[in-house]
N, C-alpha and C positions, 0 to 999 in steps of 0.2 A: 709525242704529243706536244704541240706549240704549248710553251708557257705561258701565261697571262700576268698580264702586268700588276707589280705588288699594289696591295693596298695596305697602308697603315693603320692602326688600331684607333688614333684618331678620325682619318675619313671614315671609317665604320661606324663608328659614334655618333658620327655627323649625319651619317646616312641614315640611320635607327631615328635619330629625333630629326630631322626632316621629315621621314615618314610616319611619326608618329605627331606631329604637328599637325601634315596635313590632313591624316583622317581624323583628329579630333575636330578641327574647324572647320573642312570642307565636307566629310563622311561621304569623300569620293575613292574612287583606286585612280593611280598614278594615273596622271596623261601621258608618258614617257613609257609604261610598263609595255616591254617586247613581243609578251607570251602570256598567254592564261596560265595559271597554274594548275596542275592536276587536280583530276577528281579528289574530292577527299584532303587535298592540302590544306594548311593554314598559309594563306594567301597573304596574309600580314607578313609571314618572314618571308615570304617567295616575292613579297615587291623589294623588299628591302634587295635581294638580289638582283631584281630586276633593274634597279634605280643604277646596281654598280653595272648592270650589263649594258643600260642606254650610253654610257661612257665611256664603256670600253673597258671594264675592270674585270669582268667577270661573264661569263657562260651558265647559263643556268641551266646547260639542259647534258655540257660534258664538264665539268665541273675539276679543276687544279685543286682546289681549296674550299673550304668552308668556315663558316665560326656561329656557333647559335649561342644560348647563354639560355637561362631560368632560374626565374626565384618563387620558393615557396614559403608562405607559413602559414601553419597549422597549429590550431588551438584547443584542448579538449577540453571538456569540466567532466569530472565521474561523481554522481550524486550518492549520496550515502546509500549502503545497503546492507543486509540482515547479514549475520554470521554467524557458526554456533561457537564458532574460535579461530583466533587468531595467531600466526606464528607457536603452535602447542609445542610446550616441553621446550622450547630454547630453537626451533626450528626458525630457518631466516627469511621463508620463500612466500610469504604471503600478499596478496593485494589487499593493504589495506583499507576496512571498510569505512571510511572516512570521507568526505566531500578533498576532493584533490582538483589541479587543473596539470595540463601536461601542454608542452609546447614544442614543436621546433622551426628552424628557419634553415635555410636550402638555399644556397646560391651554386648552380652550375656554369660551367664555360663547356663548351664541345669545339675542338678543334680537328679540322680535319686535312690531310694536305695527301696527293696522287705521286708515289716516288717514282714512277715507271707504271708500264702495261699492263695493268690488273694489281698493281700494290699499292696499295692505302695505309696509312700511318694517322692514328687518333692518340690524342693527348686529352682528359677529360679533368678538370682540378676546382673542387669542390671544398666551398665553407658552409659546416655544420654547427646550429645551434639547438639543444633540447632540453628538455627536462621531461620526464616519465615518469608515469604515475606509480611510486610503491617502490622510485629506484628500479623500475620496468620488473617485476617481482610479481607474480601471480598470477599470472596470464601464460595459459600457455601455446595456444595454437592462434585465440584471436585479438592479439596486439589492437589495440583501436587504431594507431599510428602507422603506416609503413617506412615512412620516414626514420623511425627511433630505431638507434645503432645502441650496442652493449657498449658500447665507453661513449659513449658520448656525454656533454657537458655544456652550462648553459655559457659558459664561456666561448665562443667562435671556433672553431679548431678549421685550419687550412689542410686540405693532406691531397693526394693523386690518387683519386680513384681508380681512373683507367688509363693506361697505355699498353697501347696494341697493334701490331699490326696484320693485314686482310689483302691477299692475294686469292683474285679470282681464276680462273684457269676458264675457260670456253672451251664446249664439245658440242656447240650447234644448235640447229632448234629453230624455233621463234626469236625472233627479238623480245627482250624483256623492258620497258624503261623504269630506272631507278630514281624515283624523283628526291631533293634536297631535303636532310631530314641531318639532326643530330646523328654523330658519329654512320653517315651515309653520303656520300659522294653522288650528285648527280651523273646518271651515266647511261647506258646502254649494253646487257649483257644479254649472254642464252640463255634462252631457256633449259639446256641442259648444259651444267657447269659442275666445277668442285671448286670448294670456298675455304682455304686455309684461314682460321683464327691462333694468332699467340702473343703472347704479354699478359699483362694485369687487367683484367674485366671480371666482373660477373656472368658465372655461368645461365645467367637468365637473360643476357645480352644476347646468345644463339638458341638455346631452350626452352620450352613451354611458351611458347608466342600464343598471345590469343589475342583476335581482331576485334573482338566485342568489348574485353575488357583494357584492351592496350595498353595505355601507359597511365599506372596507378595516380600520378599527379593531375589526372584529370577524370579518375572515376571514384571507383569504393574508397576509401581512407583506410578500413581495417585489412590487414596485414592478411589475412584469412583467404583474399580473393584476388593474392600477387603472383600466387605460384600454388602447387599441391602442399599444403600444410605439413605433411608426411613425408615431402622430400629432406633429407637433411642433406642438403650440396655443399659441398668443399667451399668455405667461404672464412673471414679473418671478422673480426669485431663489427665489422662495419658493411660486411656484406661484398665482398669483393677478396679476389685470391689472381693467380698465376696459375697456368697454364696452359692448355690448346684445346682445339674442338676442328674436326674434318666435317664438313658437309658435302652432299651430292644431291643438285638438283634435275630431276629429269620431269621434263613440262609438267601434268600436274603430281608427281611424287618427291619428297625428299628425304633422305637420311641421313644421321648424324649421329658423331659419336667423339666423346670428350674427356679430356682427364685434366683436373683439378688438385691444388694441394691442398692439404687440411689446415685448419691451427694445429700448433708446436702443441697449448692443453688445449680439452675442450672450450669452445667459447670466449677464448681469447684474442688477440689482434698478433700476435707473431705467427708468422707461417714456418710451417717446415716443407721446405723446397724440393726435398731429396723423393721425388715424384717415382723413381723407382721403387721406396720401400713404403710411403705412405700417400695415401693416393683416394680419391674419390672419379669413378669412370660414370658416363650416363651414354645411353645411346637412346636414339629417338628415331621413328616411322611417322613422317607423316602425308596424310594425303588431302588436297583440295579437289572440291567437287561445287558443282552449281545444281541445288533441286528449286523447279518452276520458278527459276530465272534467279534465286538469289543465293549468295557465294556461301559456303561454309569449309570446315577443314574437319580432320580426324586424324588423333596424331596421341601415339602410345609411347610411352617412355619408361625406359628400366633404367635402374642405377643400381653400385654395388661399391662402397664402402673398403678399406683397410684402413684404418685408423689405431689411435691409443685409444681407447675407450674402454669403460668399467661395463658389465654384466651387471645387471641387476640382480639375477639369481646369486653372483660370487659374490657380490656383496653383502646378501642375505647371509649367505654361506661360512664366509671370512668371519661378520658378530656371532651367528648362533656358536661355533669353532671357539671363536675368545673374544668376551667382552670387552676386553679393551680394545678392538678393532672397532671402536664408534665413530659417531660424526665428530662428537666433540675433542678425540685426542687426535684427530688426524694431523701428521705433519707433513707429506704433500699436495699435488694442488687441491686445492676445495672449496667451497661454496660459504664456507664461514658458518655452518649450523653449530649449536653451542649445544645438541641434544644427546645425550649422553647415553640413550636409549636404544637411537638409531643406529641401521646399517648408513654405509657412507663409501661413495663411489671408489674415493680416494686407494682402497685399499683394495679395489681389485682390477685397476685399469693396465691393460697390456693390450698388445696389437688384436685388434677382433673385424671382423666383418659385418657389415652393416647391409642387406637389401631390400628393396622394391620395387614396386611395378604401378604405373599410373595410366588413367587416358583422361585427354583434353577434347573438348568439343566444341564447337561455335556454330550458331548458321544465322543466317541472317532470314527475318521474316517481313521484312520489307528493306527497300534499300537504307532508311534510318534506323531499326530497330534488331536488334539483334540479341539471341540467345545464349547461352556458356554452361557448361557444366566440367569439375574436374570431378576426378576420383583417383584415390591411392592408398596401397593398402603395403605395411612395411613391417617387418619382421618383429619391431618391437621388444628387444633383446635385449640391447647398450643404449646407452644415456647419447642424448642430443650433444654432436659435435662442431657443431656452427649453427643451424637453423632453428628450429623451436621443438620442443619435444614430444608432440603429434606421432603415434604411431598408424593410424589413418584418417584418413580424411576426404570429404565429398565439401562441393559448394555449387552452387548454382544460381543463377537469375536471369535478368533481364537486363540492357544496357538501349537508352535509345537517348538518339537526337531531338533537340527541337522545329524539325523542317515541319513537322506533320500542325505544330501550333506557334507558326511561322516565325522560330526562333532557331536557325537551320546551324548557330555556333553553341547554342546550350546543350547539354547533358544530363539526362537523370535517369538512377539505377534505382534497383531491389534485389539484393542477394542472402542467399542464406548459406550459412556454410557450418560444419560440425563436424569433434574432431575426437577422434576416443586414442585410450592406451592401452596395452597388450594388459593382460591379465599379471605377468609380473612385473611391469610396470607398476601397474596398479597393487600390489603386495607390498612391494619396495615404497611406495610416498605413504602407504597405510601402516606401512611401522616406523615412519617420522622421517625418511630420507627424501635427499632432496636431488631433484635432477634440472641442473642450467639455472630455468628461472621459474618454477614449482617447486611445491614442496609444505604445507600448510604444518605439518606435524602429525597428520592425521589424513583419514580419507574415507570418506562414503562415495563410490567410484559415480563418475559421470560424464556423460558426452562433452563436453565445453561447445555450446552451439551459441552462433550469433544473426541477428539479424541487421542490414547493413541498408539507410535507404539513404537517398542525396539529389541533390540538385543542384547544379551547377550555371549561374547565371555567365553568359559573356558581356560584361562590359564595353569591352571593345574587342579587335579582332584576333588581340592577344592577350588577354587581361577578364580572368575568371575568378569569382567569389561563388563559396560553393556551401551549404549547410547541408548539412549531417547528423541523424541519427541512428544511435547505435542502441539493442536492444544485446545483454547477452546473459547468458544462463551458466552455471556451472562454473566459475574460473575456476582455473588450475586443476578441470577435470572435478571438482568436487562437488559433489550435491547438497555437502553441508553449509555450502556459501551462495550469497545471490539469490536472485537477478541482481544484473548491475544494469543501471539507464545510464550512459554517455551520448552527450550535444556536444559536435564540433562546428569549425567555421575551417575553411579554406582561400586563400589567395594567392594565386597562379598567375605569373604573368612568363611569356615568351619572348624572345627577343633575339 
């Protein structure tokens, strides 16, 4: 493949505010632009390509390189609400019921460069700023934020998300076009291929895609409606880990299957690499179809778990056996409960098995407006080892465009989503223990449900402020706390 000639990260800059000058004053598309951009594109970054391809810098359609960029911040307020108690007995896990605000700020770069015939190389280096409500403490399935990382801090932290690389293989077919997109190469492949993933990403970078709700920085805000709430994926503090994932796609079918490393503890930022002894696998079916002309998918996923992780029942087990196996004397890792009462993970974590079973759905009921539903149901045994401590979970809604009320770049959704825990789950936080980021000291067992609505204005053809209300019930699983009312704000801009 001919190389294409470099461009410097200055000309790119220059290119980006050229073209953002001239749609603010002009509110035309380039007279220079080569190519339409695909259906469904954001056409703002696809001029920006286009302005390098009038030039001679770039191909927009077989693509050497890429570089996109995005910045978010997200704002919440959570209004005061009823409780019959708070953190009980010395327990550390509670959302407190107090007026709070919670924030964070997101700046990405996507870079993407073509080594050879079907291999791609992505570098992705992300600065995060937040603060969470409770010290992100109380909440256990529906996070209002999806943004908020377990270490995170209102100080800036620089770190590498992703590096990976993606070698495709072709076994015929159709032609496929892959148009320009963050960590996606413009190109042309089969429709029946195998697609090697390995390096550092998130396993939600190849699984549980859903077309309705796509990319969370531009729909739901609560955390509830990113993935199956009940998945707990191999992931480090921050939502990202090492490993591989094999696809095969055959026209309209594809499957997949992947393994992942865990954190070194639960819910911490170091990995333990050694993918032969501790390991998170997921394998996924999925299938596109078109009913009375508009597109949807059906697409089932299992995962299954080896990890360090505590039993809830052995930890019951380990106190009733001898009180001094409590939360409060624990001396390895733990969650800092000071209850003197409780059982406590600490004291019964060894290698255990974690599974379940999910399906994702989507279809579209017109070409703007489009449906979702997940569901997932998971054994509910051992304590959350990277994701949230959901033992199942459904969500569902609606996601549509503004074409139909001639605002064809806006967004507004309605989803609801609700998440319960296994019966000894629910034993285990009702005699004061805590798991991740639950744990009240107490517990009158309950669904944790939320409801999630939004609206998403575009400013311009990159550049979205988005309001948000959040209704939800139960935190932390418990009936004895709540409703909680949270209003956010959003602004999204692309580049």
């Amino acid at each position: 493949m001919r190389r294409k000639p470099r461009v410097t990260l200055r000309h790119a800059t220059q290119a980006c505010g050229a073209i953002a000058l001239a749609r603010v004053l002009l509110g035309s598309t380039l007279a220079h632009a080569q190519a339409a951009p695909p259906a469904g594109h954001d056409d703002a970054a696809f001029d920006v390509m286009n302005l390098l391809a009038h030039y001679g810098l770039h191909d927009v359609r077989d693509e050497s390189w890429n570089a996109y960029g995005q910045f978010t911040y997200i704002s919440s307020w959570k209004a005061p609400f009823s409780a019959q108690y708070t953190n009980a007995s010395g327990s550390t896990n509670s959302l407190v019921p107090d007026f709070e605000r919670s924030f964070t700020g997101s700046l990405t770069l996507f870079f993407g460069v073509r080594l050879w015939r079907g291999g791609e190389a992505y570098l992705v280096p992300e600065v995060i700023s937040e603060r969470a409500f409770s010290g992100l403490r109380g909440l256990g399935s529906a996070i209002q934020n999806f943004e908020l990382q377990k270490t995170g801090s209102e100080r800036p932290q620089l770190y590498r998300s992703r590096t990976f690389l993606r070698q495709t293989f072709g076994l015929g077919g159709a032609p496929v076009e892959k148009t320009s997109d963050p960590m996606q190469l413009a190109t042309t492949v089969d429709s029946r291929r195998v697609v090697l993933t390995a390096g550092t990403f998130t396993i939600l970078d190849v699984f549980d895609h859903n077309n309705v709700t796509w990319d969370p920085r531009q729909t739901f805000l609560n955390m509830a409606f990113m993935t199956h709430a009940a998945w707990d994926f191999a992931a480090d503090a921050r939502g990202y880990s090492f490993g591989g994932a094999a696809e095969l796609y055959w026209d309209d079918w594809a499957a997949r299957i992947g393994r992942m490393a865990p954190p070194k503890d639960p819910n911490s930022l170091a990995i333990d690499y050694r993918l032969h002894k501790r390991y998170a696998d997921a394998i996924e079916l999925e299938h596109n179809h078109t009913i009375f002309g508009q597109t949807g998918a059906v697409r089932a996923l299992a995962y299954r778990n080896y990890e360090v992780t505590g039993r809830f029942d052995d930890a019951i087990a380990a106190l009733d056996a001898d009180p001094s196996k409590n939360a409060a004397a624990c001396t390895g890792y733990n969650y800092g409960s000071g209850n003197v009462t409780a059982p406590d993970l600490c004291w019964a974590r060894k290698p255990n098995s974690k599974i379940g079973i999910g399906i994702n759905l989507e279809q579209h009921v017109t070409g703007d407006v489009g449906l979702f539903l997940r569901a997932m149901y998971s054994d509910g045994q051992t304590e959350v080892d990277a994701f949230d401590p959901a033992d199942r979970s459904l969500s569902f809604g609606s996601v549509a465009r503004g074409g139909a009320w001639h605002r064809p770049f806006d967004v507004a959704g309605i989803g609801f989503a609700s998440a319960w825990i296994s019966g000894v789950h629910a034993k285990y936080l009702a005699r004061g223990g805590v798991d991740g980021f639950v744990g009240d000291g107490a517990l009158r067992q309950g669904a944790e449900s939320v409801v999630d609505l939004f609206y998403s204005v575009n400013l311009f053809k990159a550049v979205w402020l988005t309001a948000d209300y959040q209704h939800l019930w139960n935190p932390g699983f418990n009936a004895d706390r709540g409703p909680v009312n949270i209003v956010a704000g959003r602004a999204h801009a692309e580049f």
